[in-house]
N, C-alpha and C positions, 0 to 999 in steps of 0.2 A: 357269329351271331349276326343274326340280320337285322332291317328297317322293321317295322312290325305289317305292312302293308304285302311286302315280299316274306316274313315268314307265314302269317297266316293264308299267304297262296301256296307255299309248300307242303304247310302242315292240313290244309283242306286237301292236296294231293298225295297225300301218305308218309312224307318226309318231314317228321317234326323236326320243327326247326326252331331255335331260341330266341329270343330277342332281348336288345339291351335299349332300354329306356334311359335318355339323358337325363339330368336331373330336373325335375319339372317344381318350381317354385309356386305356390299360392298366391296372389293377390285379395287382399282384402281391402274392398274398395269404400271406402267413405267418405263422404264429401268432404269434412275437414285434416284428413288426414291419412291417405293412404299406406298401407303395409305390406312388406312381400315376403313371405317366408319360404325357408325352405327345410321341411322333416329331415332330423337325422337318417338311414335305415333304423326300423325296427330291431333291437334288442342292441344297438351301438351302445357301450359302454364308453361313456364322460362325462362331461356337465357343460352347461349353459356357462356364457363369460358376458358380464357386460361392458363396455365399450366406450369411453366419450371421442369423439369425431374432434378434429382440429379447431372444425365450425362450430362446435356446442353442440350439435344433434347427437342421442344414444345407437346404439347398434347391439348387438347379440350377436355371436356367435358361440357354436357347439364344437368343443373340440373332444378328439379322442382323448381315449390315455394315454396314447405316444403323442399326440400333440399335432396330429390330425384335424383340418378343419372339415365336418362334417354334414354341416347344417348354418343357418342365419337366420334373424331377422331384422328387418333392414325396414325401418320407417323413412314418411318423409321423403326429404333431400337425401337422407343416405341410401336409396334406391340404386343411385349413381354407383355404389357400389359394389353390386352385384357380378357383373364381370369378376373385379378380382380376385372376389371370394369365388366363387366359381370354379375359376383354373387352380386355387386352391387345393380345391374339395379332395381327400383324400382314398 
């Protein structure tokens, strides 16, 4: 699978070619309190888990049914957390 700039120059030239898209997170921007989530795939089977932080702030994460992290959402200060969850991501 390719960058998507390199496959759709294959796939305009006859050679469909796939692409894999990293996980691309939302930001919800508000003045007092910004949000970044990240969608499980569609039709992932788990549920939502929520979370308290060391520092008092909440977090969410989506785990699978094998225990899969597959999604977040990360307010706030716990934005910081994004990386870990990330290399997580199952």
């Amino acid at each position: 699978m390719g960058r998507p700039a390199w496959a759709l120059a294959a796939t305009l030239t006859g050679t469909a070619t796939a692409v894999h898209y990293p996980p691309m997170p939302i930001d919800v921007k508000t003045p007092a309190h910004p949000v970044r989530v990240l969608l499980p795939p569609a039709g992932c089977r788990g549920g939502w888990q929520m979370e308290k932080s060391e520092s008092g702030g909440v977090f969410a994460t989506f785990a699978e049914e094998d225990g899969e992290i597959a999604g977040y959402v990360l307010p706030g200060d716990q934005i910081k957390r994004e990386n870990e969850l990330t290399h997580a991501l199952g």
